[in-house]
Backbone as ProteinMPNN parsed JSONL, in Angstrom:
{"seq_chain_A": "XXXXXXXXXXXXXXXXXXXXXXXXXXXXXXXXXXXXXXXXXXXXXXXXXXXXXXXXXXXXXXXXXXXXXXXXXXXXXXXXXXXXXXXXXXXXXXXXX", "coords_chain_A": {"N_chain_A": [[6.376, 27.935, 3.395], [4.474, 27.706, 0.731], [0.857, 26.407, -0.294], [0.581, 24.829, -2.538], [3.288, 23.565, -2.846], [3.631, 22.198, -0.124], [1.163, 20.774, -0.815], [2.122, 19.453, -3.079], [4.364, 17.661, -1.838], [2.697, 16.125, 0.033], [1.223, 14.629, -1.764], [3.457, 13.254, -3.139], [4.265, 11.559, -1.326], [2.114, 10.149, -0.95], [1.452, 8.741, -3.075], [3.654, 7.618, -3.939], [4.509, 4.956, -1.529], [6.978, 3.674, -1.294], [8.693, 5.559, -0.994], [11.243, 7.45, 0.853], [12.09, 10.818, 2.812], [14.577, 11.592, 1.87], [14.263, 10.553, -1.05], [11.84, 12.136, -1.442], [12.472, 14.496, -1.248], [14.562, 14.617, -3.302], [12.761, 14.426, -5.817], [11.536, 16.191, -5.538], [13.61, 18.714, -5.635], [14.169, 18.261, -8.319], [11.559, 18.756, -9.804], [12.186, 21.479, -9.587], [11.467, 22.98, -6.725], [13.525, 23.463, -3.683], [13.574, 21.834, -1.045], [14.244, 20.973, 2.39], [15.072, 17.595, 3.457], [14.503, 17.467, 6.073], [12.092, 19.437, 6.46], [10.27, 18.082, 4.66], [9.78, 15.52, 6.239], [8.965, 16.698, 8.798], [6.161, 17.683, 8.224], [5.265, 15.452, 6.748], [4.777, 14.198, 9.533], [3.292, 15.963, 10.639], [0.852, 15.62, 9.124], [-0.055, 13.308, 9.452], [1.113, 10.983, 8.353], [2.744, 8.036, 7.69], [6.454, 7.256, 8.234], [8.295, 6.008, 5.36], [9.121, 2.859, 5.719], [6.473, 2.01, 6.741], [4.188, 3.038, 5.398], [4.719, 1.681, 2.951], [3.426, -0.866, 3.69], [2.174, -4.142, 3.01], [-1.238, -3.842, 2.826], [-4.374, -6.048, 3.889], [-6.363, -4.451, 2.032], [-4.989, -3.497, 0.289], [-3.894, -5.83, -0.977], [-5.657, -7.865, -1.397], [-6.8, -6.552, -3.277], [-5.316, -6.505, -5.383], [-4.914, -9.033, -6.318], [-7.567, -9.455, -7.034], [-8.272, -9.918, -10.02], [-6.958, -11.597, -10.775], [-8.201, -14.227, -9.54], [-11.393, -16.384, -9.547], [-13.506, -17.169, -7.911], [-13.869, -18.642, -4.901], [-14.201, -20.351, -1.732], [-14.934, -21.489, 1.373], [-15.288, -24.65, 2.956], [-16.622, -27.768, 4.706], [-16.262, -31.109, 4.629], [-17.388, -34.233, 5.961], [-16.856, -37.594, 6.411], [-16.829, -40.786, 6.226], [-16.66, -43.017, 9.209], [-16.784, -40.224, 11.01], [-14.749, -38.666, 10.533], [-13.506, -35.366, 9.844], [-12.595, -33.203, 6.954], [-10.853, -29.878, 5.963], [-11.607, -27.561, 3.495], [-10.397, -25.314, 1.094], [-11.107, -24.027, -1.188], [-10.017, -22.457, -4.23], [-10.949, -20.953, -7.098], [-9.865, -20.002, -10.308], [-8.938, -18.006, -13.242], [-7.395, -18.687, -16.052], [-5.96, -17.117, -18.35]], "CA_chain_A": [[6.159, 27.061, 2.26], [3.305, 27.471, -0.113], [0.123, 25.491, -0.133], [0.64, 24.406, -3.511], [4.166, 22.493, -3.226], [2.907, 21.578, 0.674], [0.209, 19.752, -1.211], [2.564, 18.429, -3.779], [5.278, 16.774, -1.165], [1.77, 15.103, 0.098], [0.678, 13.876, -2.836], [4.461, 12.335, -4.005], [4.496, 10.452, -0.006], [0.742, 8.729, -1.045], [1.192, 7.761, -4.367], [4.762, 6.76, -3.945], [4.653, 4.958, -0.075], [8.421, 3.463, -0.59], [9.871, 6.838, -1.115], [11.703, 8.43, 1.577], [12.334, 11.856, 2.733], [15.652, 11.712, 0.808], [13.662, 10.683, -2.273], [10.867, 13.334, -2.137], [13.265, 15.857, -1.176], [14.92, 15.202, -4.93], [12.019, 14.994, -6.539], [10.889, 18.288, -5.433], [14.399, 19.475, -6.506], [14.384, 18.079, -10.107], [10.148, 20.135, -10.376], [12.579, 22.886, -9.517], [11.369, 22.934, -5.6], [13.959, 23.481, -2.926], [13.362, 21.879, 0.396], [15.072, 20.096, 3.032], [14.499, 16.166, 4.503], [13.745, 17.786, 7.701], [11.426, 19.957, 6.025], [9.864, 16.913, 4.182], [9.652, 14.739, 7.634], [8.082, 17.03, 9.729], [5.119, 17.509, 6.798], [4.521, 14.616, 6.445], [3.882, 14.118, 10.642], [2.046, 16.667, 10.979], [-0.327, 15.613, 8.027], [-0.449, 12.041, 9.606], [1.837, 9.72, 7.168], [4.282, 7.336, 8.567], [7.915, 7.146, 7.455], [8.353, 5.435, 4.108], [8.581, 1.598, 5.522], [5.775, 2.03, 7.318], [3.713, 3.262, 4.459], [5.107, 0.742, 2.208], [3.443, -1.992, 4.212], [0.96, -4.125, 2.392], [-2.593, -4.114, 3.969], [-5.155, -6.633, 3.184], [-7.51, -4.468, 1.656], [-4.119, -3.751, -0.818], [-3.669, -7.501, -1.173], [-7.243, -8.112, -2.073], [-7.077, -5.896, -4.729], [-4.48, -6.655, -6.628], [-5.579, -10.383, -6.167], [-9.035, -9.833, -6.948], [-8.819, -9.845, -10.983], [-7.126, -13.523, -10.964], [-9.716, -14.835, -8.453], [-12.926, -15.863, -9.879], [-14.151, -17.828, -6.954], [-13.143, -18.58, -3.65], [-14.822, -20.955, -0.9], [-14.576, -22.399, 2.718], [-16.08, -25.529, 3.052], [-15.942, -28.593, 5.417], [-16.414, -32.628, 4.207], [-17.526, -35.332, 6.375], [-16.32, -38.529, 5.678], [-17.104, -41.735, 7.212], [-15.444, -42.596, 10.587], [-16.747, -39.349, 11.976], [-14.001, -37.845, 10.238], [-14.308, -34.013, 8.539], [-12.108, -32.295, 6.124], [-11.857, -28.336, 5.764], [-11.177, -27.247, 2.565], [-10.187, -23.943, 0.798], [-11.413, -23.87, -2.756], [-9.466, -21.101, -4.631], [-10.516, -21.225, -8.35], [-9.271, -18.712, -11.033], [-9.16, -18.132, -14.889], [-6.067, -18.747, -16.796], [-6.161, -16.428, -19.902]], "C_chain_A": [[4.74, 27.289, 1.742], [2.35, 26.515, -0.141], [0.404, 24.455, -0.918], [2.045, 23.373, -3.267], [4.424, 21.934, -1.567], [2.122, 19.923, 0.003], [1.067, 18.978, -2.784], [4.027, 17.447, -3.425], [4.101, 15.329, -0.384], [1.406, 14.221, -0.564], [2.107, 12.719, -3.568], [4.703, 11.346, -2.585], [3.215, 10.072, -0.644], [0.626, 8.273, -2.121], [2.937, 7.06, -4.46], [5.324, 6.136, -2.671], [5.961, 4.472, 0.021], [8.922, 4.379, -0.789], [9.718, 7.725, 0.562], [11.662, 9.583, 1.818], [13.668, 12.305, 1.919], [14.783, 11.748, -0.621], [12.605, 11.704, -2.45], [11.76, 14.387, -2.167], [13.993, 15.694, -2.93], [14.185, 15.316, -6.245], [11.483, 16.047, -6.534], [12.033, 18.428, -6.314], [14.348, 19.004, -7.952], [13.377, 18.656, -10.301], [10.981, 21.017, -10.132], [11.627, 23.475, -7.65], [12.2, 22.859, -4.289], [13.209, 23.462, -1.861], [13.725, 20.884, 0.803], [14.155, 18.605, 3.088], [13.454, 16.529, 5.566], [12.469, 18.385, 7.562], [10.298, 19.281, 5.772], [9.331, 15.884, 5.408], [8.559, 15.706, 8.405], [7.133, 17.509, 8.977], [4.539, 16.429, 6.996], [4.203, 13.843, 8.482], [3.443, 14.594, 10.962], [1.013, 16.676, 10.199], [-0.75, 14.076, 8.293], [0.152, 10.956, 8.678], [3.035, 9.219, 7.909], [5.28, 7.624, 7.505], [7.379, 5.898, 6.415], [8.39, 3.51, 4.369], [7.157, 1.188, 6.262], [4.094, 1.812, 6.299], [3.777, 2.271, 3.338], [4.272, -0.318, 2.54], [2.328, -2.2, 3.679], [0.013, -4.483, 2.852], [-3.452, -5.014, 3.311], [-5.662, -5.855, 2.305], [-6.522, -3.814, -0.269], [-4.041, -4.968, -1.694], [-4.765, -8.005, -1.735], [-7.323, -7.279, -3.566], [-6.801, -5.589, -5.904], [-3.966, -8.002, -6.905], [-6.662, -11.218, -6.693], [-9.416, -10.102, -9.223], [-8.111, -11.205, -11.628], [-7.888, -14.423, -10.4], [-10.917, -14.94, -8.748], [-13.742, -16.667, -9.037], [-13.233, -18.204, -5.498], [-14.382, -19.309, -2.425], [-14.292, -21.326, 0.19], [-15.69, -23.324, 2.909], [-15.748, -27.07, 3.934], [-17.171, -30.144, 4.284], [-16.449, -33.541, 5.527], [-17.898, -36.347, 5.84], [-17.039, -39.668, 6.796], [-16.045, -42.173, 8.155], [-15.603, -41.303, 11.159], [-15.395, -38.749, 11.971], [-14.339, -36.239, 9.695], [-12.926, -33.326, 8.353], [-12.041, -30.96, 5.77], [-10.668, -28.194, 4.591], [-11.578, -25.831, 2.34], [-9.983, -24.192, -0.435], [-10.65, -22.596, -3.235], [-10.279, -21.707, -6.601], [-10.568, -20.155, -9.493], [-9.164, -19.061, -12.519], [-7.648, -18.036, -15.12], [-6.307, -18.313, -18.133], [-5.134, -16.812, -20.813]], "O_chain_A": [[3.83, 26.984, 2.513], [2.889, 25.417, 0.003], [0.52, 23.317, -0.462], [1.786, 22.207, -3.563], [5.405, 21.194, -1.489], [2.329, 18.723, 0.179], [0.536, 18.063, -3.413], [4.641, 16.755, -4.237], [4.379, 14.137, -0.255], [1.23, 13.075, -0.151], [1.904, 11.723, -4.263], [5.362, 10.326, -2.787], [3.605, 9.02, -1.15], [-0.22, 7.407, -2.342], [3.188, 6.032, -5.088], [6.472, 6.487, -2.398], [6.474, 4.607, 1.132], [10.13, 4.141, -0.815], [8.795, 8.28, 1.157], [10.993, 10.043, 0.893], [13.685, 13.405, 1.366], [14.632, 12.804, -1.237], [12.443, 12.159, -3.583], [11.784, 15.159, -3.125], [13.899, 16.655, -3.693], [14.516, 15.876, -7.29], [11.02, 16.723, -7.453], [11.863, 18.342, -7.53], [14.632, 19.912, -8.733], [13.635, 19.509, -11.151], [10.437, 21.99, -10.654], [11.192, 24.626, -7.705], [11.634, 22.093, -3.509], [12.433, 24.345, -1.494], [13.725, 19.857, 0.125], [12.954, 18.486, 2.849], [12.304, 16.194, 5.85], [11.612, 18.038, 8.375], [9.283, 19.586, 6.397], [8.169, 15.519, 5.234], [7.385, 15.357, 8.534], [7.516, 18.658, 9.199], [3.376, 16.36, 7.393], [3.353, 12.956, 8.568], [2.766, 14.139, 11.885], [0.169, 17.56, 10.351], [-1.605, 13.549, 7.581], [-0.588, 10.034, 8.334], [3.952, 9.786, 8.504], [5.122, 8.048, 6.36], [6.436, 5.121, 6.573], [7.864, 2.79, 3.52], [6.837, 0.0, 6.297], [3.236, 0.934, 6.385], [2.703, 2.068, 2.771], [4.209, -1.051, 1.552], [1.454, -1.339, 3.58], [0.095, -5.561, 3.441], [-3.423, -4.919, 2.084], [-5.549, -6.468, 1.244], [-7.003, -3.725, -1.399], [-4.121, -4.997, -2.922], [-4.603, -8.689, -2.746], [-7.875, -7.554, -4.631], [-7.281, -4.994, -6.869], [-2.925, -8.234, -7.519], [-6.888, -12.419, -6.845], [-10.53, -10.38, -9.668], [-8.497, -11.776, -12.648], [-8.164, -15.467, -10.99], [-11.709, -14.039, -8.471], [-14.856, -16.89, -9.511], [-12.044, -17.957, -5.298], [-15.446, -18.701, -2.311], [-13.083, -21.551, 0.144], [-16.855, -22.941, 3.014], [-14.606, -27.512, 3.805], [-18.217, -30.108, 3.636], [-15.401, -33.539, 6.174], [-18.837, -36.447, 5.05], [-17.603, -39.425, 7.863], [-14.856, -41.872, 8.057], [-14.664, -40.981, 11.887], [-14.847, -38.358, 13.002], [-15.425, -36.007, 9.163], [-12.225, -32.946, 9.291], [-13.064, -30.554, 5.22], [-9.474, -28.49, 4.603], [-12.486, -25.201, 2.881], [-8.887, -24.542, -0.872], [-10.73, -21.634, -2.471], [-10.001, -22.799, -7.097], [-11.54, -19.402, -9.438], [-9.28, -20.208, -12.951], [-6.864, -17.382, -14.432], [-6.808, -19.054, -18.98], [-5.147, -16.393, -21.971]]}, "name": "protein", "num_of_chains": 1, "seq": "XXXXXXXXXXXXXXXXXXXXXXXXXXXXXXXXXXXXXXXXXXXXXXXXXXXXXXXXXXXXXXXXXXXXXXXXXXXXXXXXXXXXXXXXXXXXXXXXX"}
């Protein structure tokens, strides 16, 4: 296999993490790229990429970041009350356009 469509079965597992080895394998074939699943699978473990739900899975630093442009503040803060009570609060506050 060529570097070139090597490095473009890599590139369609990290920008697309729910696609399968079924699914890259037909997107290769529709660029006009013949190559197997198996082909496709063992690629992508020897280049370090989990299987497709694996990859899929969303990580904080995902979650944060596609979070972070409704979020225009964000606090942890505690309240004591009388009675030697205390309150912990979680301020969220955000823009509504």
């Amino acid at each position: 296999m060529s570097a070139e469509v090597r490095e473009l079965v890599l590139r369609l597992a990290r920008e697309n993490s729910r696609w399968g080895y079924q699914r890259i394998t037909g997107e290769m074939r529709r660029l006009g790229h013949r190559i197997s699943p198996t082909t496709v699978r063992n690629l992508l473990r020897r280049s370090g990429l989990q299987p497709s739900p694996q990859r899929a899975r969303l990580t904080w630093r995902r979650f944060l970041s596609a979070q972070a442009s409704s979020i225009v503040a964000c606090d942890f803060f505690t309240v004591d009350a009388i009675g030697l009570t205390r309150a912990y609060v979680l301020f969220l506050g955000s823009s509504l356009n």
